[in-house]
C-alpha positions as CSV (number, residue, x, y, z in Angstrom):
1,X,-1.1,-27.4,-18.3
2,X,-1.5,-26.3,-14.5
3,X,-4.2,-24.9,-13.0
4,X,-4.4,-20.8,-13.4
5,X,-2.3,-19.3,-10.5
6,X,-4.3,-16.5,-8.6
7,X,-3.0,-14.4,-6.3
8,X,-1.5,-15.3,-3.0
9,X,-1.9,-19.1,-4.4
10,X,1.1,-21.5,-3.5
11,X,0.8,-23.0,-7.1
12,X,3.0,-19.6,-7.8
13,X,6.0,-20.6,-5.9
14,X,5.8,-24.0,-8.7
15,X,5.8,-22.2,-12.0
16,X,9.5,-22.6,-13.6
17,X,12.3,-19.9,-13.5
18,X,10.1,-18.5,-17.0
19,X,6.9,-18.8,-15.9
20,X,7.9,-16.8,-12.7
21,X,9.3,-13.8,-14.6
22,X,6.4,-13.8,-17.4
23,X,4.0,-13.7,-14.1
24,X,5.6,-10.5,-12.5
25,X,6.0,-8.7,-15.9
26,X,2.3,-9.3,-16.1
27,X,1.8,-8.4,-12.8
28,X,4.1,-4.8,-12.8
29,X,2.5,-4.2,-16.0
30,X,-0.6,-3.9,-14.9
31,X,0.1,-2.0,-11.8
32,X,1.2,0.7,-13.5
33,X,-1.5,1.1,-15.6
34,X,-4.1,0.5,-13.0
35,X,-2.2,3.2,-11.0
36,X,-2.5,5.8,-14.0
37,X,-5.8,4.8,-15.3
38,X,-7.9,2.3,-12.8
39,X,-8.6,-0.7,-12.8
40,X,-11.5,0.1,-14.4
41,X,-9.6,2.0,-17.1
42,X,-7.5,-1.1,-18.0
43,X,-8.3,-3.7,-20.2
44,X,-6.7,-6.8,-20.9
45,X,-5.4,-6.2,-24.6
46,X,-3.3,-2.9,-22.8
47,X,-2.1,-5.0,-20.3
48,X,-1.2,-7.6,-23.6
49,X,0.4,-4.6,-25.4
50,X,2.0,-3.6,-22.1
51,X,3.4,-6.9,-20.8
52,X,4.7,-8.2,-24.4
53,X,2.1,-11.6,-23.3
54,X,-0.7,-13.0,-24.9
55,X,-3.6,-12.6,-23.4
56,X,-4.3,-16.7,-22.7
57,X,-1.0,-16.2,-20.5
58,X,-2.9,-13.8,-18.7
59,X,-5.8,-16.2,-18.3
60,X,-3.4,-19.1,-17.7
61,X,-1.3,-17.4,-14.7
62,X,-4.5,-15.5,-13.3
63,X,-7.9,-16.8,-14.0
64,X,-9.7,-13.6,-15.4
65,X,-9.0,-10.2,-14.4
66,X,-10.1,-10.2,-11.5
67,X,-7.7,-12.6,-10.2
68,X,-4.9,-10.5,-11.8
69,X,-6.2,-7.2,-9.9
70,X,-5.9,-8.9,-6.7
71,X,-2.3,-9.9,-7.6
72,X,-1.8,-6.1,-8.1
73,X,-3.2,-5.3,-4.6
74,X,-0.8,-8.0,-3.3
75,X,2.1,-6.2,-5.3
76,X,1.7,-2.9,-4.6
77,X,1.3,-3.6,-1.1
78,X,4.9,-5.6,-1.3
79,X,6.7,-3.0,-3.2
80,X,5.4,-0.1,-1.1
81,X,5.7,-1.5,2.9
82,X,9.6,-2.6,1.2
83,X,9.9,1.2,0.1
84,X,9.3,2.2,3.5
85,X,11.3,0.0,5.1
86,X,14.2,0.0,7.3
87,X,12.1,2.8,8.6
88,X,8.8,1.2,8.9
89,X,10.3,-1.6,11.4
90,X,11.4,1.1,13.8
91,X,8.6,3.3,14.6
92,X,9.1,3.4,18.3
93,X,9.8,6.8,18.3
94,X,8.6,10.6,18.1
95,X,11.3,11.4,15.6
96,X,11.4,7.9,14.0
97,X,8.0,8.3,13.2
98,X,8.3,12.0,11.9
99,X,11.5,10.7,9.6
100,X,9.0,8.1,8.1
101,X,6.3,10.8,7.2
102,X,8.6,13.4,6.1
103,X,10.0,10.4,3.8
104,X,6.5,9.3,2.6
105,X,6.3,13.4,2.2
106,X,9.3,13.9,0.0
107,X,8.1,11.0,-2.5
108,X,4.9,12.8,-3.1
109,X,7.0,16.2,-3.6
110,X,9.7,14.1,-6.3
111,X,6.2,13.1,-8.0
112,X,4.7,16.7,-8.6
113,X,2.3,15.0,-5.5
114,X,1.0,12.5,-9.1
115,X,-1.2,9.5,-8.6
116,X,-1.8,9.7,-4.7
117,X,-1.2,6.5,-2.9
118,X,-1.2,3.2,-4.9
119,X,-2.9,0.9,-2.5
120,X,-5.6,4.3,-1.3
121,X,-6.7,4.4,-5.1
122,X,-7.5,1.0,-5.6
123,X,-8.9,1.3,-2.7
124,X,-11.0,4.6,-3.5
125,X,-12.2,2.9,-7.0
126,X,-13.2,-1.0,-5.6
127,X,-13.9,-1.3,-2.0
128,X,-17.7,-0.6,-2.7
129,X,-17.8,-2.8,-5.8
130,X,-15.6,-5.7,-5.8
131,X,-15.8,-7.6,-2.7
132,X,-12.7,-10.2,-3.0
133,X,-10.2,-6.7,-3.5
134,X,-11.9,-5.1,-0.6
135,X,-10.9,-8.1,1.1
136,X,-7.4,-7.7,0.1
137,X,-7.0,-4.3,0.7
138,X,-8.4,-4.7,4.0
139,X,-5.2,-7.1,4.7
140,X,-3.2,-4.1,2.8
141,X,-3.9,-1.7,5.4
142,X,-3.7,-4.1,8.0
143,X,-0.5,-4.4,6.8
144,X,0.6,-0.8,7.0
145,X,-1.1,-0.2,10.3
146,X,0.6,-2.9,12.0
147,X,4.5,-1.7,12.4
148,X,3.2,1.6,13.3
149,X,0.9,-0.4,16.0
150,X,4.1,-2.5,17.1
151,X,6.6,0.4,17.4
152,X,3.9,2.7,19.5
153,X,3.2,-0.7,22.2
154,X,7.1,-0.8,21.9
155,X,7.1,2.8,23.4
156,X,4.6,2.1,25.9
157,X,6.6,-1.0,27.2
158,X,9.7,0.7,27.5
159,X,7.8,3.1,29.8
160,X,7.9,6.2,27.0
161,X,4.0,6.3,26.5
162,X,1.5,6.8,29.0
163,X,-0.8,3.6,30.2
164,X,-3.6,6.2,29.0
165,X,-2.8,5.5,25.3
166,X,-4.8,3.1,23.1
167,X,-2.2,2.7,20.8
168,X,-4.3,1.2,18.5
169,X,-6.3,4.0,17.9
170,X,-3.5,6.0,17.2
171,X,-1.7,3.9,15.0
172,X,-5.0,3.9,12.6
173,X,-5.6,7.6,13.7
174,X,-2.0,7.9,11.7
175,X,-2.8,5.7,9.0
176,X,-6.0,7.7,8.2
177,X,-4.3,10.8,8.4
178,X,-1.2,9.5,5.5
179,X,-4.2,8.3,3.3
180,X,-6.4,12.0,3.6
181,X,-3.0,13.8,3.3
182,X,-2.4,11.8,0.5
183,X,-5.7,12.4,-1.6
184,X,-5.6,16.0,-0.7
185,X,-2.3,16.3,-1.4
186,X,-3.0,14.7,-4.7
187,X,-6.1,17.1,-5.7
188,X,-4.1,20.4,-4.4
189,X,-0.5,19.5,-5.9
190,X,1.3,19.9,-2.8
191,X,2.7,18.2,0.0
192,X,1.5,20.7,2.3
193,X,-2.0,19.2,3.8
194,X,-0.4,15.5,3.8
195,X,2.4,17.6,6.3
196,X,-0.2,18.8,8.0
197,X,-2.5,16.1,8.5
198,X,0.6,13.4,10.0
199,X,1.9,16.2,11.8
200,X,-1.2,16.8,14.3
201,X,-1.4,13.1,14.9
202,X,2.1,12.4,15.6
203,X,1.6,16.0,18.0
204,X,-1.1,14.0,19.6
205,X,1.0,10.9,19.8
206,X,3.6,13.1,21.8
207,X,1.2,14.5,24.3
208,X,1.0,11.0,25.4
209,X,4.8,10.7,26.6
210,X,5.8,10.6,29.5
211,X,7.9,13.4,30.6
């Protein structure tokens, strides 16, 4: 039997056509129930009862849980950046930037504004007590931030934004403003302060163009 496959190990990209769809069913399995109940919340036997696996193929493919939460962090960051996208590889404008809020926006309205972000509440539950996910969802948000970073230097190479604007600061400046939208947005049931909260940075942004 191989080794136990963790997440973001090669050894993935060897399991057989089986072993590769057993590992995902495992892996989606869990990340919607760590996104309605926590990882905390979620124990192996309901990711078992979930997942139709046993629960040595959950040790086999992942280690111990730990290794299978990091695998969610991994997945949710894949599905949601590939949600966003064509969008999130174009932000190199005012309105392309506003289009991928108001997107981001609309999802939380089609959810009743349910469950907040997916990566944000892992996030929220282990960044102060699981230091190998903190990792990983430092690379999540890392992630995120970088198209955002890439289409606002874009701007400023092209001449559209001012020498004057550390780009960097704004992209994370956005970034922080989704995620607190998000969580308010979340407690409050509406889309309203997650609106808000992108629509004063991307303002900001704006006063930065050159006119």
């Amino acid at each position: 039997m191989s080794a136990p496959v963790k997440a973001g190990e090669s050894k993935s990209q060897r399991l057989t056509k089986g072993g590769r769809k057993t590992r995902e069913r495992i892996i989606e399995a869990a990340a919607e129930l760590m996104f309605h109940h926590g990882a905390g919340g979620t124990s192996i036997p309901d990711i078992q009862a979930a997942a139709g696996v046993s629960a040595s193929q959950i040790y086999h493919y992942f280690g111990d849980k730990q290794g299978l939460v990091l695998a969610v962090i991994d997945h949710q960051t894949d599905t949601r950046l590939a949600q966003q996208r064509p969008l999130l590889d174009s932000l190199d404008s005012i309105e392309a930037l506003r289009e991928w809020c108001d997107s981001a926006g609309n999802r939380q309205d089609a959810r009743g504004c349910e469950g907040g972000c997916e990566i944000g509440s892992l996030a929220s539950e282990l960044a102060d007590s699981d230091q190998s996910a903190r990792t990983s969802l430092i690379s999540a948000f890392d992630r995120w931030e970088d198209p955002i970073r890439s289409g606002l230097a874009r701007m400023q190479a092209r001449g559209e934004l001012s020498e004057r604007a550390d780009t960097a600061a704004l992209a994370t400046a956005l970034l922080a403003a989704i995620q607190g939208g998000m969580l308010l947005s979340q407690v409050r049931r509406s889309s309203t302060a997650y609106r808000q909260a992108v629509s004063a940075v991307i303002d900001h942004i704006e006063s930065y163009l050159v006119r």
